[in-house]
N, CA, C and O of each residue as an XYZ file, in Angstrom:
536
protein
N    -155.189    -45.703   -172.698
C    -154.537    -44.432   -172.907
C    -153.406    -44.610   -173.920
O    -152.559    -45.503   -173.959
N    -153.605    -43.415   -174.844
C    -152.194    -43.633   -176.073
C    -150.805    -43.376   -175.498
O    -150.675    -42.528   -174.615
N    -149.913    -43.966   -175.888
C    -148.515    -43.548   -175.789
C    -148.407    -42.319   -176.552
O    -149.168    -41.960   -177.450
N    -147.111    -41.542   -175.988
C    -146.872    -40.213   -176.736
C    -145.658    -40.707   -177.699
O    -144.739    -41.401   -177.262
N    -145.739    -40.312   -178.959
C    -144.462    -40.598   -180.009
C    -143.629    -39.475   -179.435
O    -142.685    -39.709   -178.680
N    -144.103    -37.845   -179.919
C    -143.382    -37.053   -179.313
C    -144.166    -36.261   -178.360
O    -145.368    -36.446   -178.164
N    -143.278    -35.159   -177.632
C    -143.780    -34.386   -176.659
C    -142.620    -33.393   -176.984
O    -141.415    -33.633   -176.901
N    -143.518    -31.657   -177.562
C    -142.644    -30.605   -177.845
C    -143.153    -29.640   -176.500
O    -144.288    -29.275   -176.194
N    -142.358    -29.489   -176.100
C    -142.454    -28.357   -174.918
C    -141.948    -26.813   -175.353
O    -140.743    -26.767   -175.602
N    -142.376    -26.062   -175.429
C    -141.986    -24.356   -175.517
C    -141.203    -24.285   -176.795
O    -140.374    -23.379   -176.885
N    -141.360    -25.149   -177.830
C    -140.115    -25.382   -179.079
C    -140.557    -24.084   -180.044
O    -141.648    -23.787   -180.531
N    -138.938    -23.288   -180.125
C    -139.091    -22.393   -180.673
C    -138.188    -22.468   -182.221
O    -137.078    -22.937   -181.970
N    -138.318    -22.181   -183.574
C    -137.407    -21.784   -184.702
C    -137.714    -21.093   -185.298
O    -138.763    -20.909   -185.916
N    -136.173    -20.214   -185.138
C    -135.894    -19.519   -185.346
C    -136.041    -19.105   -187.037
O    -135.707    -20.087   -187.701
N    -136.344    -18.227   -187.695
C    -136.199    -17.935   -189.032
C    -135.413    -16.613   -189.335
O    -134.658    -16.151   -188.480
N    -135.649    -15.785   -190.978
C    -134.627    -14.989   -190.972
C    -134.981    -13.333   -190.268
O    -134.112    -12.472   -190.131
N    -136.282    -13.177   -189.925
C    -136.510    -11.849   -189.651
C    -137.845    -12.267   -188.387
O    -138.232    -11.456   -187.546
N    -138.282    -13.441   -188.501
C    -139.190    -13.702   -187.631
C    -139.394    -15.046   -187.211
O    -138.760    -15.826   -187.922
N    -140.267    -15.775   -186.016
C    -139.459    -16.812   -185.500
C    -140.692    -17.760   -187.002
O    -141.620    -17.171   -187.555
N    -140.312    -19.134   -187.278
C    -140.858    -19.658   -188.119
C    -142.036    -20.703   -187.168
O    -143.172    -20.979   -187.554
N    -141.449    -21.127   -185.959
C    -142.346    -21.432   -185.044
C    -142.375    -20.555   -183.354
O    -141.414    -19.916   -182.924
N    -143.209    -20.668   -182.889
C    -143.128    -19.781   -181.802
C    -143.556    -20.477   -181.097
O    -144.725    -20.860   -181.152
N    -142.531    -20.907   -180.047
C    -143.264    -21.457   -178.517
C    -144.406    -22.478   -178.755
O    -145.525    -22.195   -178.327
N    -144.241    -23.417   -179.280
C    -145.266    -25.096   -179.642
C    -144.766    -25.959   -178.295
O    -143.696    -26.434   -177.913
N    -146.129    -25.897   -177.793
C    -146.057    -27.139   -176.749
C    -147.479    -28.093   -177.204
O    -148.661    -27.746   -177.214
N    -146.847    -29.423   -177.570
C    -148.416    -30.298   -178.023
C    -147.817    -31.546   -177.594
O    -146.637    -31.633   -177.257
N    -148.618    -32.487   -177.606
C    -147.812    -34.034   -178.022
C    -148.941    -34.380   -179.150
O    -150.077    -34.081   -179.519
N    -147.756    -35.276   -179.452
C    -148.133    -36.150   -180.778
C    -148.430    -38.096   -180.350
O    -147.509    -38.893   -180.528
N    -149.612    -38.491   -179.881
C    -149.941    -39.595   -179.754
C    -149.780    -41.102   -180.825
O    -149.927    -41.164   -182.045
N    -149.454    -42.142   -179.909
C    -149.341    -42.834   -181.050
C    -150.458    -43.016   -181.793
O    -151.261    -42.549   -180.985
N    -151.301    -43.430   -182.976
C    -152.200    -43.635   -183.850
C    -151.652    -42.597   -185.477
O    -150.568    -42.338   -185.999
N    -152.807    -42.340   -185.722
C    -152.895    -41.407   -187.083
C    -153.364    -39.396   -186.958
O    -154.462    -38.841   -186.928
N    -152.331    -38.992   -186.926
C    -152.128    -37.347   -187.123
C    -152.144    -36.928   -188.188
O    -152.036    -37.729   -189.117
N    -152.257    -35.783   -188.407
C    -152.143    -35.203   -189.733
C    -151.779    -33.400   -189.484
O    -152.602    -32.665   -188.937
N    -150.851    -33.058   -189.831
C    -150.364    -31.244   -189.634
C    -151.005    -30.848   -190.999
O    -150.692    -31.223   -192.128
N    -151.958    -30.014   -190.608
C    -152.633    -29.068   -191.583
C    -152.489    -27.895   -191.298
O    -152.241    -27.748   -190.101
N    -152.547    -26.691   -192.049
C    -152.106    -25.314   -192.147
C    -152.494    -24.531   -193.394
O    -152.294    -25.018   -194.507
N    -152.960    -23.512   -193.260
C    -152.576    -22.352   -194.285
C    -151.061    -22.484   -195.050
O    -150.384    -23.376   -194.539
N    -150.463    -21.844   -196.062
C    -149.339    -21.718   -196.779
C    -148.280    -20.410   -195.477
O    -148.613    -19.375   -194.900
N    -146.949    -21.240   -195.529
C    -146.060    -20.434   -194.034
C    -146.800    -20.886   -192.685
O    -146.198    -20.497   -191.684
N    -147.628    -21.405   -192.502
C    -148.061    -21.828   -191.018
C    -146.960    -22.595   -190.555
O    -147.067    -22.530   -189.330
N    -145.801    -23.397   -190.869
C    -144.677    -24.096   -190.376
C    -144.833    -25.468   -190.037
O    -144.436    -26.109   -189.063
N    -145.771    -25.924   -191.470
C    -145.932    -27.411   -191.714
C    -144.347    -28.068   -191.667
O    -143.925    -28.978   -190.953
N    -143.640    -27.262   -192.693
C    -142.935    -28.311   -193.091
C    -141.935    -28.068   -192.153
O    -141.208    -29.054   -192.276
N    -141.394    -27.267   -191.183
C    -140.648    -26.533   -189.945
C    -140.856    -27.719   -189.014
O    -139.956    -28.230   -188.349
N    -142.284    -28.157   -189.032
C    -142.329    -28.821   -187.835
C    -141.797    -30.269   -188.362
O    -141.045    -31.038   -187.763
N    -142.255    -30.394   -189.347
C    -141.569    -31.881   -189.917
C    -140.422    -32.231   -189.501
O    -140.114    -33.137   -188.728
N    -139.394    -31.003   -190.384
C    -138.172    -30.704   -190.000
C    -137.980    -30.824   -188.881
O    -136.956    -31.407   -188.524
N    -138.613    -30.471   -188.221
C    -137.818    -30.782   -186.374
C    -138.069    -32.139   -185.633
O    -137.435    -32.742   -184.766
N    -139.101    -32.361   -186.224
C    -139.766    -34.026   -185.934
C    -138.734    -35.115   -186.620
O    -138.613    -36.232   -186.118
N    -138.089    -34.774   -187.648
C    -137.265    -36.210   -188.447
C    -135.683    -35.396   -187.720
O    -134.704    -36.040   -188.098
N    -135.304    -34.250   -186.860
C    -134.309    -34.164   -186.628
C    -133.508    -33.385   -188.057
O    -132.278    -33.345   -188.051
N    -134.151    -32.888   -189.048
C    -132.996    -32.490   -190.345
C    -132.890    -31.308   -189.833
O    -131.912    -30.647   -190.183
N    -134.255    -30.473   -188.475
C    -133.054    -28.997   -188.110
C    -133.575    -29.519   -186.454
O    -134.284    -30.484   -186.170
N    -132.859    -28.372   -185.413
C    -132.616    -28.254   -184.208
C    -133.369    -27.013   -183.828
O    -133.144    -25.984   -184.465
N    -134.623    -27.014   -182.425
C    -135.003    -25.821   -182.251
C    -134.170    -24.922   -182.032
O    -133.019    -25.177   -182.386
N    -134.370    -23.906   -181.544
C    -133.822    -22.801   -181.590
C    -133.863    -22.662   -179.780
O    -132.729    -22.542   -179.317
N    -134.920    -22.663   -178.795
C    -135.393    -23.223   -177.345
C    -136.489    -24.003   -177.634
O    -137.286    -24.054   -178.571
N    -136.314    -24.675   -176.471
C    -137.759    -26.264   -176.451
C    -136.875    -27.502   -176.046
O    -135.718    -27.913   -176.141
N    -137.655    -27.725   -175.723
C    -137.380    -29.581   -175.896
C    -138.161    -30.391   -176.581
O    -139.370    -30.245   -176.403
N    -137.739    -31.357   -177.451
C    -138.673    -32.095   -178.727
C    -138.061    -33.657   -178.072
O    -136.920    -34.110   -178.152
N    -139.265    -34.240   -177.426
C    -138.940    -35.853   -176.489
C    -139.579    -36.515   -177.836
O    -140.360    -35.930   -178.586
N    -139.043    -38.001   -178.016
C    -139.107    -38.781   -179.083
C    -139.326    -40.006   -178.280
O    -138.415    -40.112   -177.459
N    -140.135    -40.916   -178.206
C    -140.004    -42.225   -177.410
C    -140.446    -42.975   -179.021
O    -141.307    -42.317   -179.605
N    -140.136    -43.791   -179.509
C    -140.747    -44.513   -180.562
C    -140.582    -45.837   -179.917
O    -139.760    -46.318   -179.138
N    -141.539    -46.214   -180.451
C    -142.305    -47.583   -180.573
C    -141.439    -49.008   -180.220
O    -140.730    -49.500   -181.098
N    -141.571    -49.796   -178.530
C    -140.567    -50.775   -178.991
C    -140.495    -51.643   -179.826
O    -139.518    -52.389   -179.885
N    -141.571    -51.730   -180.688
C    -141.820    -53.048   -181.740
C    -141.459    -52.369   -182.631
O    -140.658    -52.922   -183.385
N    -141.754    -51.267   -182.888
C    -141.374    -50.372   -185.064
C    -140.336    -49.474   -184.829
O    -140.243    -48.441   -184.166
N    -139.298    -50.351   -185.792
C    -137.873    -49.559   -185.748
C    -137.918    -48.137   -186.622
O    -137.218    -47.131   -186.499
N    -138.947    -48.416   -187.504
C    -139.246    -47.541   -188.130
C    -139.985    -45.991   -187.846
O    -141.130    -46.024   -187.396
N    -139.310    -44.554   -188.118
C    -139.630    -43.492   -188.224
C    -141.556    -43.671   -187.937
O    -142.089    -44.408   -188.767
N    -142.230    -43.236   -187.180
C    -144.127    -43.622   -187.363
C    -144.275    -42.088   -188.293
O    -145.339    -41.481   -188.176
N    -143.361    -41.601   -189.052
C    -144.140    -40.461   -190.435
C    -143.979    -40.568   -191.011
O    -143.151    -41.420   -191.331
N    -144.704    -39.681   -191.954
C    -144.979    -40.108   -193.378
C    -145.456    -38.567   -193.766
O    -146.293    -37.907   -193.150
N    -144.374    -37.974   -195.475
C    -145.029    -37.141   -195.436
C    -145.365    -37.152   -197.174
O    -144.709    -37.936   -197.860
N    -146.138    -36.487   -197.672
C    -146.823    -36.317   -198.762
C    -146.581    -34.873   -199.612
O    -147.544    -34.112   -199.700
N    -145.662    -34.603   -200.059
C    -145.438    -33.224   -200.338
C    -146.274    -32.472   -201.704
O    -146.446    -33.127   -202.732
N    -146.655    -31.352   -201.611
C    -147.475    -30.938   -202.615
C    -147.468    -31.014   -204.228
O    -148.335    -31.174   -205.088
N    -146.236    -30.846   -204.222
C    -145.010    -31.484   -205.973
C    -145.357    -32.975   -206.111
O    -145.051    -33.264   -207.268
N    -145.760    -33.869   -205.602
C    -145.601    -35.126   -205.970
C    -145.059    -35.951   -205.141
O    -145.667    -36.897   -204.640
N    -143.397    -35.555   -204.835
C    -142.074    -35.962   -204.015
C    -142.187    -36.954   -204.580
O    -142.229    -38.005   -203.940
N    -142.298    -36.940   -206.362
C    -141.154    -38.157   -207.079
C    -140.005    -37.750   -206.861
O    -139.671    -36.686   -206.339
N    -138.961    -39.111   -207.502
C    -137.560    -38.494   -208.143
C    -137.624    -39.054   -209.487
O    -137.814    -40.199   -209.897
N    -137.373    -37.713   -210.174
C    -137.339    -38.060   -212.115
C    -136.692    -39.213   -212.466
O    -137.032    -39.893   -213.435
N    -135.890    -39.443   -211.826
C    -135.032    -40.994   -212.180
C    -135.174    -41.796   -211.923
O    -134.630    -42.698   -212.560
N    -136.100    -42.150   -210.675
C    -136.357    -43.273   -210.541
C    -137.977    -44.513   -211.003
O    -139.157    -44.306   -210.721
N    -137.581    -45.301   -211.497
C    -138.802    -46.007   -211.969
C    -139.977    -46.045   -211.077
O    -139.928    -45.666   -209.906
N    -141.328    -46.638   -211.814
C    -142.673    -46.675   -210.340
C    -142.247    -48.128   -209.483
O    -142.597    -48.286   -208.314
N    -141.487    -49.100   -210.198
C    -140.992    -49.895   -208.907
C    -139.467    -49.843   -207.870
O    -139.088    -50.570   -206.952
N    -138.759    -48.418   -208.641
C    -137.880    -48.369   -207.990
C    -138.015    -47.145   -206.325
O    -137.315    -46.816   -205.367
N    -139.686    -46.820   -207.012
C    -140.119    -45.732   -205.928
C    -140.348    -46.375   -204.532
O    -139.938    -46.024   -203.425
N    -141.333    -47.703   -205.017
C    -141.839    -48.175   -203.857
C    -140.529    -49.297   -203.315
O    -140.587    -49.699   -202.153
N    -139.257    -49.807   -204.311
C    -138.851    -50.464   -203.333
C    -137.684    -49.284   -202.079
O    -137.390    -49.659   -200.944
N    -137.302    -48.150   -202.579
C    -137.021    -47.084   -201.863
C    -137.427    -46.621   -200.431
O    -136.766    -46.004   -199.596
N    -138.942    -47.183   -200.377
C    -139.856    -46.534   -199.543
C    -140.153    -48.123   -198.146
O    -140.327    -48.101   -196.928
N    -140.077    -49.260   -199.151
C    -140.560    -50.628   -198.345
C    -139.414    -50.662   -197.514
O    -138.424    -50.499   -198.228
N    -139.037    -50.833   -196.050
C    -138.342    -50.977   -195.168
C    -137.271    -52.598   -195.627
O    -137.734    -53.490   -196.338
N    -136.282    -52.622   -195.210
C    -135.263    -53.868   -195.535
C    -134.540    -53.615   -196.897
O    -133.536    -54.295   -197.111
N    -134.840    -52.935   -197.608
C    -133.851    -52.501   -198.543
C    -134.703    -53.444   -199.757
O    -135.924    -53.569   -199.850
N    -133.405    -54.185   -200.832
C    -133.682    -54.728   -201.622
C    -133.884    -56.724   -201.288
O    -132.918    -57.461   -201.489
N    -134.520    -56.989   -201.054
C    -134.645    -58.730   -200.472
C    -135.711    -59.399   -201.147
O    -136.319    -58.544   -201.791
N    -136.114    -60.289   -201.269
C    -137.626    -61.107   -201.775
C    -138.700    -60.752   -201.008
O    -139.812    -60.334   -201.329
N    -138.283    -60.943   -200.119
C    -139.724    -59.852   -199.434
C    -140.201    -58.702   -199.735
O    -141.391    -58.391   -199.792
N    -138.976    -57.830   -199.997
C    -139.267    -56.534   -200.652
C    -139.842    -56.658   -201.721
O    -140.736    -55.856   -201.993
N    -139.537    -57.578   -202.531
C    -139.893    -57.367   -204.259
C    -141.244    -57.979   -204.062
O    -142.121    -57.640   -204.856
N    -141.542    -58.853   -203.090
C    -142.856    -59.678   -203.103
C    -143.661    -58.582   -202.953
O    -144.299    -58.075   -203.876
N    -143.649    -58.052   -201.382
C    -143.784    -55.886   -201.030
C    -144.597    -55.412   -202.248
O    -145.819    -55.452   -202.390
N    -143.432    -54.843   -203.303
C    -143.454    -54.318   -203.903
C    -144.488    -54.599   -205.034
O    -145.253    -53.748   -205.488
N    -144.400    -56.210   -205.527
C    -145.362    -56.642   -206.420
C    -146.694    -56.702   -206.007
O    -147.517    -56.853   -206.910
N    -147.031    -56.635   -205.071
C    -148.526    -56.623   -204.097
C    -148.761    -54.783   -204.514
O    -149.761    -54.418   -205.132
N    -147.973    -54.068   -204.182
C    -148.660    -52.947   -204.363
C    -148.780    -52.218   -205.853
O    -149.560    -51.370   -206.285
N    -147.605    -52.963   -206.474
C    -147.852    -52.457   -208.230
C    -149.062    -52.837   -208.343
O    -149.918    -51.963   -208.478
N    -149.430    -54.157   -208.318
C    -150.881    -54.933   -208.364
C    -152.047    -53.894   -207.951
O    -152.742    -53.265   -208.749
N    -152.134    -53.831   -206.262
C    -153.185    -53.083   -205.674
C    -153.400    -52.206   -206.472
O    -154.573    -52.071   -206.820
N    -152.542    -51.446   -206.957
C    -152.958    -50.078   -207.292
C    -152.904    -49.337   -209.149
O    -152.768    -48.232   -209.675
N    -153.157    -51.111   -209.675
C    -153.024    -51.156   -210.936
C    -151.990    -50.544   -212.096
O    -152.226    -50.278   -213.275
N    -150.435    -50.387   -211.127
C    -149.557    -50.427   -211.867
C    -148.537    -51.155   -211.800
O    -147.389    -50.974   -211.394
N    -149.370    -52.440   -212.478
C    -148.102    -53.498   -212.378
C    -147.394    -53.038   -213.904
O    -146.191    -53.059   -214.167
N    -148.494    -52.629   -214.792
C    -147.464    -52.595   -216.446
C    -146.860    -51.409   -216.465
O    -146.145    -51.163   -217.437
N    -146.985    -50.554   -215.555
C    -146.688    -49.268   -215.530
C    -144.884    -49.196   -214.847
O    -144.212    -48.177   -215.003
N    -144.323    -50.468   -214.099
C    -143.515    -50.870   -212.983
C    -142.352    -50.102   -213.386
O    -141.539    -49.783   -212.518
N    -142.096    -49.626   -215.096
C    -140.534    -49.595   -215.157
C    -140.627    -48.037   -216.091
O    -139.913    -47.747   -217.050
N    -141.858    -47.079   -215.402
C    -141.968    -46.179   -215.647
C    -141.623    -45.077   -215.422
O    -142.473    -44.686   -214.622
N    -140.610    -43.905   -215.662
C    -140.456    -42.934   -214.821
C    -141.991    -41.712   -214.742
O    -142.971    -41.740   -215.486
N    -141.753    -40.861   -213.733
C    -142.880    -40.385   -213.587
C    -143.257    -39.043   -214.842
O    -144.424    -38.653   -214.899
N    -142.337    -38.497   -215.666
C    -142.816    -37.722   -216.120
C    -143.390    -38.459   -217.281
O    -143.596    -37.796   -218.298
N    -143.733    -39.965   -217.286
C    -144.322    -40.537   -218.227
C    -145.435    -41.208   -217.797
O    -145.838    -42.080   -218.567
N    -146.111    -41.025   -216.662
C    -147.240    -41.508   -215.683
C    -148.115    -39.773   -215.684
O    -147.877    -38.566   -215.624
N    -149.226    -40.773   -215.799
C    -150.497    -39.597   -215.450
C    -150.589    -39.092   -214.591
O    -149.937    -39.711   -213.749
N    -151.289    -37.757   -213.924
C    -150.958    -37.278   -212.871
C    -151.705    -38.063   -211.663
O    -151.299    -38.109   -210.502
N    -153.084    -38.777   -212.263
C    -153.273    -40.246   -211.206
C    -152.566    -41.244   -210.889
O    -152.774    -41.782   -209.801
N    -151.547    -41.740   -211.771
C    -150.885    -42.650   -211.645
C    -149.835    -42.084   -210.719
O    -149.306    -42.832   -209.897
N    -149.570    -41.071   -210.783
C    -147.938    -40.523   -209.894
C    -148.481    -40.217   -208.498
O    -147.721    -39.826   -207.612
């Protein structure tokens, strides 16, 4: 049986003329999820309430994470890209690799420039990468 990451009970938010979520009771198991929706279905609402950047409105949102991964278990993919214009393609992924900046990281980091065939690409910003490459 899976562990639960979270468990939202009756979680309600609030928006400006109507609620943006209404009364969500689900859990979220440990493995691989994915929130899919129509455009306004309250993809990114629920995110938001899942990383804590807003507070329901009523509900309770239970969080047990993982005793081995200190790390957040999401991940999100936003429709724009979610580059930042300033930062290089190896300053993206060392941003993203957990421990900050260390040899491990850069080792990290050089494994996936590699994998994914932008090692010459490393000191690129993105509005100079193809829209495959970004």
């Amino acid at each position: 049986m899976s562990e639960n990451i979270w468990v939202l009970e009756n979680v309600k938010l609030d928006g400006m003329s109507l609620p943006r979520l209404n009364h969500l009771s689900f859990e979220i198991k440990k493995g691989v999820s994915a929130i899919l929706g129509q455009s306004g279905a309250g993809k990114s609402s629920l995110i938001n309430l899942l990383t804590r950047f807003e507070t329901p409105t009523t509900g309770i949102i239970k969080f047990t994470p993982s005793a081995t991964d200190k790390r957040l278990p999401l991940f999100w993919v936003p429709q724009d890209d979610g580059l930042w214009p300033q930062l290089s393609v190896q300053e993206h992924l060392e941003a993203v690799v957990p421990d900050g900046k260390t040899i491990e990281t850069n080792k990290v980091v050089q494994e996936y420039l590699k994998k994914f065939d932008l090692d010459e690409l490393y000191d690129r910003k993105p509005e100079n990468l193809s829209q495959g490459e970004r």
